[in-house]
C-alpha positions in Angstrom: 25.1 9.9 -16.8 25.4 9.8 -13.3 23.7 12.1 -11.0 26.3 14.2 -8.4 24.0 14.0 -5.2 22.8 11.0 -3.6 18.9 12.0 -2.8 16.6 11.2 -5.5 14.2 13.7 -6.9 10.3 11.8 -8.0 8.7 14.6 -10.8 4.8 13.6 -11.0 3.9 14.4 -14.7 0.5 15.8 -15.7 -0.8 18.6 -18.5 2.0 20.9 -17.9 4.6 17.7 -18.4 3.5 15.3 -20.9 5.3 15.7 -23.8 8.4 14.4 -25.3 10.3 17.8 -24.6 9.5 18.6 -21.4 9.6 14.6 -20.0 13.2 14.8 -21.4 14.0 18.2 -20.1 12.9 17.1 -16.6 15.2 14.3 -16.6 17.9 16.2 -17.6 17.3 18.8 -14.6 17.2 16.2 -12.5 14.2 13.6 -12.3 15.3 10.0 -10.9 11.6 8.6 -10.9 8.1 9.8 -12.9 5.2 9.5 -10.7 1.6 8.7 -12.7 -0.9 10.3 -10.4 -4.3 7.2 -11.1 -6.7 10.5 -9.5 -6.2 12.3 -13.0 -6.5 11.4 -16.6 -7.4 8.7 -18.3 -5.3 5.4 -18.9 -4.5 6.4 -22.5 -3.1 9.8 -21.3 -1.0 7.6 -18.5 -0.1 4.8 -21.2 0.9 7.8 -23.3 3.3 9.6 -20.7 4.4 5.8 -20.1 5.6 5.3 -23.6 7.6 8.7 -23.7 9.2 8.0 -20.6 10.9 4.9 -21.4 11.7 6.5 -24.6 13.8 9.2 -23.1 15.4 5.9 -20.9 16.0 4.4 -24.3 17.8 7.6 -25.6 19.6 8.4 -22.8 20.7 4.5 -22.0 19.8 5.1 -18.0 17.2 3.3 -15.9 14.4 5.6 -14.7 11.5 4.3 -12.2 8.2 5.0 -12.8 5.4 5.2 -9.7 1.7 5.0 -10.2 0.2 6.6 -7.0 -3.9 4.8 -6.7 -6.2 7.4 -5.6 -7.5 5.6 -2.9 -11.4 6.1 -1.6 -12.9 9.1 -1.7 -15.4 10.1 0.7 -17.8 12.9 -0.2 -21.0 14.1 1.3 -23.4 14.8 -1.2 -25.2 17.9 -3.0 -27.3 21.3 -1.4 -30.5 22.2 -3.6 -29.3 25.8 -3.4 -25.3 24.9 -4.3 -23.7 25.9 -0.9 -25.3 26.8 2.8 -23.1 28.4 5.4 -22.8 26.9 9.0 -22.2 28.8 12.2 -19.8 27.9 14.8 -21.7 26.3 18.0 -25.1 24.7 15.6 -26.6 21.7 15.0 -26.0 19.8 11.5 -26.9 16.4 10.8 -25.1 14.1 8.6 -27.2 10.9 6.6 -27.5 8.5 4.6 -31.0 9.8 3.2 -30.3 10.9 -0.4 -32.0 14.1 -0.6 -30.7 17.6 -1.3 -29.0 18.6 1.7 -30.1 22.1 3.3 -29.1 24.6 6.2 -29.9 21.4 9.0 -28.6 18.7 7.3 -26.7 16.8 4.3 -26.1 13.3 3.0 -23.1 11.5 3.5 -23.4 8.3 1.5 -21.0 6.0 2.9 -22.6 3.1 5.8 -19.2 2.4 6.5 -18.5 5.6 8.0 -21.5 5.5 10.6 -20.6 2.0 11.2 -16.8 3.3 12.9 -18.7 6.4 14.7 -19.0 7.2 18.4 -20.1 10.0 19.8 -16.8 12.7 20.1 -15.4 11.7 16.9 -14.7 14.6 14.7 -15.7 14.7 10.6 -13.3 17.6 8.8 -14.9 18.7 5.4 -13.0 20.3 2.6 -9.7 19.8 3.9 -10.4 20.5 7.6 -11.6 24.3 7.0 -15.4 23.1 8.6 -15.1 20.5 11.6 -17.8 18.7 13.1 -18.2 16.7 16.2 -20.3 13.7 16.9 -22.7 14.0 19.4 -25.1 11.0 18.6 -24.9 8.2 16.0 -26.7 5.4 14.5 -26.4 3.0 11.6 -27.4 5.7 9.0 -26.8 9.2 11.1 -24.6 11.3 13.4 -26.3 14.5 14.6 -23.2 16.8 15.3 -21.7 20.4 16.2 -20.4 22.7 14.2 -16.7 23.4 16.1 -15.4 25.4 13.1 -17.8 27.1 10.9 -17.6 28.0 7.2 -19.3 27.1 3.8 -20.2 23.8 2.5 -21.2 23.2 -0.6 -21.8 20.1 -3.2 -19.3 17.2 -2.8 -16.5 18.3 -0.5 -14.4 16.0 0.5 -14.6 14.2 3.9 -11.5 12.9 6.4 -12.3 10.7 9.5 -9.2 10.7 11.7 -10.2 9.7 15.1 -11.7 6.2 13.8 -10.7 3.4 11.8 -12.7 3.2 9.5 -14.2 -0.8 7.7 -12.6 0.6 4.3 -10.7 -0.9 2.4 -7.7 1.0 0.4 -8.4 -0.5 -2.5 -11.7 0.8 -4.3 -13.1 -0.5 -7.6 -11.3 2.1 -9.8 -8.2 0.9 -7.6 -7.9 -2.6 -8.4 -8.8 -1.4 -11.9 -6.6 1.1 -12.3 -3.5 -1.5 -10.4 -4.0 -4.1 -13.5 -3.7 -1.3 -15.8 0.0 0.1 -14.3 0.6 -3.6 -13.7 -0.1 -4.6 -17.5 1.5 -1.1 -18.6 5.2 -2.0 -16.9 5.5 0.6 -14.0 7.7 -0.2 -11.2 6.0 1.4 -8.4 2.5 1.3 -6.8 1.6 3.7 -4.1 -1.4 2.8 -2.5 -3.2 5.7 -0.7 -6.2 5.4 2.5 -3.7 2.9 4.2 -4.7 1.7 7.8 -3.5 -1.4 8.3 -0.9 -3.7 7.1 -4.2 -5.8 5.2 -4.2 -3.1 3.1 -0.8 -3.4 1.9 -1.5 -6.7 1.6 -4.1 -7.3 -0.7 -1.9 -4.6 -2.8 0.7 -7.1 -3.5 -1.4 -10.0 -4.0 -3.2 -8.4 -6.5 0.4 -6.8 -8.2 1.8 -10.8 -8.2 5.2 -9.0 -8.0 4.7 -6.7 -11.1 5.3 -3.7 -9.5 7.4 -2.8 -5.6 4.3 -1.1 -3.5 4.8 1.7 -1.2 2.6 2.6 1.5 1.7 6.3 1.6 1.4 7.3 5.6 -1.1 10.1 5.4 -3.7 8.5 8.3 -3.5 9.0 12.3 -4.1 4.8 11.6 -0.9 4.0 9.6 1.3 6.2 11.8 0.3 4.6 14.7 0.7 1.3 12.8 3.6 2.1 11.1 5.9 -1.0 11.8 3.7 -3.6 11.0 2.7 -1.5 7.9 6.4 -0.9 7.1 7.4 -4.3 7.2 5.0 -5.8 4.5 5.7 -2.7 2.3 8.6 -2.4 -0.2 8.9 1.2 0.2 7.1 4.4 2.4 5.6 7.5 1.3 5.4 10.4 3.7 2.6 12.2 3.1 2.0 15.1 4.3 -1.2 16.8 2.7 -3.8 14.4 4.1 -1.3 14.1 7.5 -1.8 18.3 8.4 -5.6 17.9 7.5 -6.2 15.0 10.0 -3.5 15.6 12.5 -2.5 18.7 13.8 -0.5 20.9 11.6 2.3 21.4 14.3 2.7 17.9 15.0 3.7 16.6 11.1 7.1 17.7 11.1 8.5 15.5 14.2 6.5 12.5 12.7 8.3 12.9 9.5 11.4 13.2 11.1 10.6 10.0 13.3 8.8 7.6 9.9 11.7 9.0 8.0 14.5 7.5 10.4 12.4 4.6 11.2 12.0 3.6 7.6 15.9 3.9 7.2 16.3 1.8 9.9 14.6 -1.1 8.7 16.1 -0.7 5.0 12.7 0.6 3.5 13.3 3.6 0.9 10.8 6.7 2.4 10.0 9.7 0.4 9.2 12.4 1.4 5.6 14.9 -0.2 3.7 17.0 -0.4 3.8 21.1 -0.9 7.5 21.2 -1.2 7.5 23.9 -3.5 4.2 24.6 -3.9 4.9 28.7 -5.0 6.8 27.3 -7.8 3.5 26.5 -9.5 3.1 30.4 -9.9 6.3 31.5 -9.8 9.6 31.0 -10.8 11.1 31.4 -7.3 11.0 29.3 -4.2 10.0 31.2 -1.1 12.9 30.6 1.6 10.2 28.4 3.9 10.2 25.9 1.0 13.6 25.8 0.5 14.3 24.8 4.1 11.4 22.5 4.3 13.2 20.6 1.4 16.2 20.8 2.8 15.0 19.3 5.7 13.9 16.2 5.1 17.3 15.5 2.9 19.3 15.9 6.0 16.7 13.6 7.5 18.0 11.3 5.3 14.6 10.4 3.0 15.6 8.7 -0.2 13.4 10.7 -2.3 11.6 14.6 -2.3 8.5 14.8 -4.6 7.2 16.9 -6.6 3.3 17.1 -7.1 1.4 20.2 -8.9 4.7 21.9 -9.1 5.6 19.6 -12.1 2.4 18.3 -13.3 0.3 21.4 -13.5 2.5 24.3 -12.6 4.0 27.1 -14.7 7.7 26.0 -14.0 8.2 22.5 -14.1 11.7 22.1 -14.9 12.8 25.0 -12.6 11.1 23.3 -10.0 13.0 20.1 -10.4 16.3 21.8 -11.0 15.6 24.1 -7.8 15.3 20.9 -5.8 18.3 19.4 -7.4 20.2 22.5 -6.8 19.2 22.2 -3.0 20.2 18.8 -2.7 23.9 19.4 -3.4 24.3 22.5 -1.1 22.8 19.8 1.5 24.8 17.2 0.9 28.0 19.3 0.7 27.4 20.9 4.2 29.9 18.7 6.4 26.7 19.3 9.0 25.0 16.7 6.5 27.3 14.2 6.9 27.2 14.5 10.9 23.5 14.4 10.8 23.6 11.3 8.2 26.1 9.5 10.6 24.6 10.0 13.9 21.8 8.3 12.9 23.2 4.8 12.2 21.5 3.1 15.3 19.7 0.5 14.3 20.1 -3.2 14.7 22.2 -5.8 12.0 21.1 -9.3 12.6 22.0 -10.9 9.2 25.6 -12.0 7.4 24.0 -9.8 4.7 23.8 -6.8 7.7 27.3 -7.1 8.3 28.5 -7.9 4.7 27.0 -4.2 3.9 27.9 -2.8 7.2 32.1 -3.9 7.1 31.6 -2.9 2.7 30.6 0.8 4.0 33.2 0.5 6.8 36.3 0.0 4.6 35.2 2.0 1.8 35.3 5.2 4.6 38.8 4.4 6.1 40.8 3.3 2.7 41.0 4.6 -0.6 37.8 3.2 -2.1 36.1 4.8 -5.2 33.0 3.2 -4.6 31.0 0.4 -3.5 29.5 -2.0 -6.0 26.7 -4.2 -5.6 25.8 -7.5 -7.6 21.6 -7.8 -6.4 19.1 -9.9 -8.5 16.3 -8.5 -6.1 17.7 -5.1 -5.3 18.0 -5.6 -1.1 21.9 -6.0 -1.2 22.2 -2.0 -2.7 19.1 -0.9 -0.7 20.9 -2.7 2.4 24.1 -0.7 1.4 22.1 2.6 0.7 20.9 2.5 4.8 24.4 2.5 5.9 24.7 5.8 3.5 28.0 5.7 3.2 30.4 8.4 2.2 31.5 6.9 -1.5 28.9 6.4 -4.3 27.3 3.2 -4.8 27.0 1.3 -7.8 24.0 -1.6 -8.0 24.6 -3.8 -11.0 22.1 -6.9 -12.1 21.2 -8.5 -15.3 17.3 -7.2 -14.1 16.3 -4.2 -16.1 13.3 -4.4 -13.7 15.4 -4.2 -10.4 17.6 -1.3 -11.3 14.3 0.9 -12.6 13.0 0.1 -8.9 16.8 1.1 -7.7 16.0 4.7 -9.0 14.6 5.8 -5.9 17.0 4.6 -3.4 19.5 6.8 -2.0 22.8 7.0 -3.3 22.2 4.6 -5.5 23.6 4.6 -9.2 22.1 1.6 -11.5 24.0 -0.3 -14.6 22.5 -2.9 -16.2 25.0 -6.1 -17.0 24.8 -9.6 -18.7 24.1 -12.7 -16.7 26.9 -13.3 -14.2 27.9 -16.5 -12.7 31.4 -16.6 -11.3 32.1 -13.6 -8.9 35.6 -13.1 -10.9 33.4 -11.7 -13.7 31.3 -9.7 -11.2 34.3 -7.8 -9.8 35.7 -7.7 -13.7 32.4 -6.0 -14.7 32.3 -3.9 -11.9 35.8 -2.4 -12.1 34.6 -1.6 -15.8 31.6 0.2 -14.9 33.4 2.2 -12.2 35.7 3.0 -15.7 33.6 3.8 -18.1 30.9 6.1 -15.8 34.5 8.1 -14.5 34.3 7.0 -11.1 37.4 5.9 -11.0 40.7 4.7 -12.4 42.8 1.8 -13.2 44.6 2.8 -10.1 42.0 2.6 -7.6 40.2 0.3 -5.5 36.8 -0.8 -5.3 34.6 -2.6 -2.8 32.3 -5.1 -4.5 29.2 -7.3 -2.7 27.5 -9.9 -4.1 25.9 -13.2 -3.2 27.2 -16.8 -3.7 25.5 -19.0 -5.8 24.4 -16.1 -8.5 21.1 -15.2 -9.8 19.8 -16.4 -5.9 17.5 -13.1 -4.5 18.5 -12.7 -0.8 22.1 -14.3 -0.5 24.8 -12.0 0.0 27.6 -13.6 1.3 30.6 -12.8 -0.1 32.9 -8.6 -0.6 36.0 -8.4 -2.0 38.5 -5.2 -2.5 39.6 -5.3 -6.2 41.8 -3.0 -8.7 39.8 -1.3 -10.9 42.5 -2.9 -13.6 41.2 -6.2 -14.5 45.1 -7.4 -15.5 45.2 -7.2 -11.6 42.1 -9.0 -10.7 43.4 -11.7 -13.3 46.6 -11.9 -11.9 45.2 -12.0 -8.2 43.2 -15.1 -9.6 45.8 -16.6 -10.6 48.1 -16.5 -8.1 
């Protein structure tokens, strides 16, 4: 089965969508990749959606990628002896490390790393950003503040820091814990949340050893304004938006989406795009307009992937909600605005044969008669290389790596077929023209473009394209002669 729209739809999977029914039902609708959300459940109830996932790949003979977003830290202040205190706008409230029951003057906040990055101005947003307090004075174990925006506080809200850096890393404990885990358990995906630096990302991969492709999720003031150095030791980027519109203002998240969005095209990094898409649909059956157009959005953006959070683990309507995004997709991408807005975009630099090996493919597959473009890839850059040039015909990644082509599954345009170990590149453009056959691409009487990389089974090579017949006999007799 191959899906008729070239954005990829991730479904996260929690108590509303962990059975064998639904799991298959939200493939069918249109799920490309499962996210397993580490912040909820326990690791049998994630090895157990796991299992059910690769057994719907198993019945249904297509790759599918699965992505197991770590929670990241979690900073918290502490508990009230009377449950909850209300703080006016304009008062004093002091934040501490001392551990007692916090009151109407003060609270603790029991993390020294956080009064280690303070200075006086800095702002602390609790529960989301609907109480803000500035620093007026801070020490090693304090910061006496003003209330800016008042409101209730009660026992362990949650705490952002956005006009620091804070000495934290993005891996806690339960992080690196819950890593081995989706390591050992086969996922392809790890996104690491609380990203600030490119260290971060760093230790990620050392400790994944190549298991699993990590993704940076860009949800800190930090890791936007580090995003290049972040994006280029990361595999893949996450736009996210919930903890973005809590530490940033609101009004200024859509133009940095649009500009991490294009910049993560640009250097050949897949970027999806969350958070709140469709948040009504976990009540109701119906989008409201808003959401549609805010989905809508970032696929003429051009993001490789739209997301799916509490609409699909936890909501009322989890397969409505994936075939509502699905549905959205092709009006998109059959709007001939799309294509102008997917075009005019196609501005960044090529400074490697494999640039302009992908670059010429996606050129004379747009002014001939070319079904589609195929790519041979061991490692998976040639087809995620192709999929930045988003070209106008479909294309088809094909490698002996099970592993690769699950990872493929959220790169745009992208369709994955697994094939036996290839060694001459006459069998590659053989099995290609096959594949083009048998998924009713195309025709012994068309054309293909095919990519691969000379010697085979080398990641990082390609070197070589070709236009074939999709009628071996031809290729054959083309060989011959």
């Amino acid at each position: 089965m191959r899906r008729n729209r070239n954005v990829k739809i991730v479904a996260t999977l929690g108590p509303a969508s962990s059975d064998l029914a639904t799991i298959r039902a939200l493939f069918e609708a249109g799920a490309d990749v499962f996210r397993l959300n580490m912040s909820h459940g326990t690791h049998e109830e994630q090895a157990a959606r796991h299992g059910l996932i690769r057994q719907v790949e198993t019945e249904t003979g297509r790759p599918i990628a699965i992505l197991a977003d770590l929670q990241g830290p979690k900073l918290r202040v502490g508990t009230f002896g009377i449950g909850a205190v209300e703080l006016e706008e304009g008062q004093a409230f002091r934040v501490d490390l001392d551990p007692a029951e916090g009151d109407h003057h003060r609270v603790t906040l029991p993390h020294p790393e956080i009064f280690a990055a303070l200075e006086p101005g800095a702002r602390l947003l609790v529960n989301d950003g609907k109480i803000i307090l500035r620093v007026e004075d801070c020490g090693a174990d304090y910061a006496d503040c003003t209330v800016l925006v008042a409101g209730v506080i009660s026992n362990r809200k949650g705490v952002n820091v956005p006009d620091v850096v804070l000495p934290l890393r993005a891996l806690s404990d339960k992080d690196r814990a819950d890593l081995e885990f989706a390591c050992q358990l086969g996922v392809d995906w790890l996104a690491l949340s609380f990203v600030q630096r490119p260290e971060d990302v760093l230790e990620a991969r050392e400790l994944s050893r190549g298991r699993a492709a990590v993704l940076a999720k860009i949800e800190k003031p930090a890791a936007v304004k580090a995003f290049d150095s972040i994006a280029e030791v990361s595999d893949g980027i996450m736009v996210a938006r919930g903890d973005l519109g809590v530490e940033l203002p609101v009004h200024s998240v859509p133009p940095i989406q649009k500009r991490l969005v294009r910049r993560a095209r640009a250097l050949a990094k897949p970027v999806i795009v969350a958070t709140q898409m469709l948040e009504s649909m976990i009540e109701s059956p119906m989008p409201t307009r808003a959401e549609v157009s805010d989905v809508a959005t970032a696929i003429y953006e051009g993001a490789d992937a739209v997301m799916l959070s509490a609409e699909s683990a936890a909501g009322n309507y989890p397969v409505e909600a994936v075939r509502t995004m699905h549905n959205v997709a092709l009006s998109v991408e059959g709007d001939a605005t799309y294509r102008q807005v997917i075009n005019a975009f196609r501005t960044y630099e090529r400074t490697s044969v494999a640039d302009a090996i992908v670059s010429a493919a996606r050129e004379i597959a747009e002014s001939t008669d070319i079904k589609a473009i195929c790519c041979f890839t061991e490692s998976g850059t040639t087809a995620i290389k192709v999929a930045r040039e988003r070209p106008q015909v479909p294309i088809l990644a094909l490698s002996p790596s099970v592993h690769t082509l699950r990872r493929l599954c959220l790169v745009w345009g992208v369709s994955c077929v697994a094939t036996g170990t290839i060694d001459r590149f006459k069998s590659a453009v053989v099995s290609a023209a096959r594949a083009i056959r048998d998924l009713g691409m195309g025709t012994t009487e068309d054309q293909i473009v095919v990519t691969a990389g000379v010697p085979f089974n080398v990641p990082g090579t390609t070197n070589i394209l070709r236009v074939a017949p999709c009628d071996e006999r031809l290729i054959y007799r083309a060989e011959a002669e």
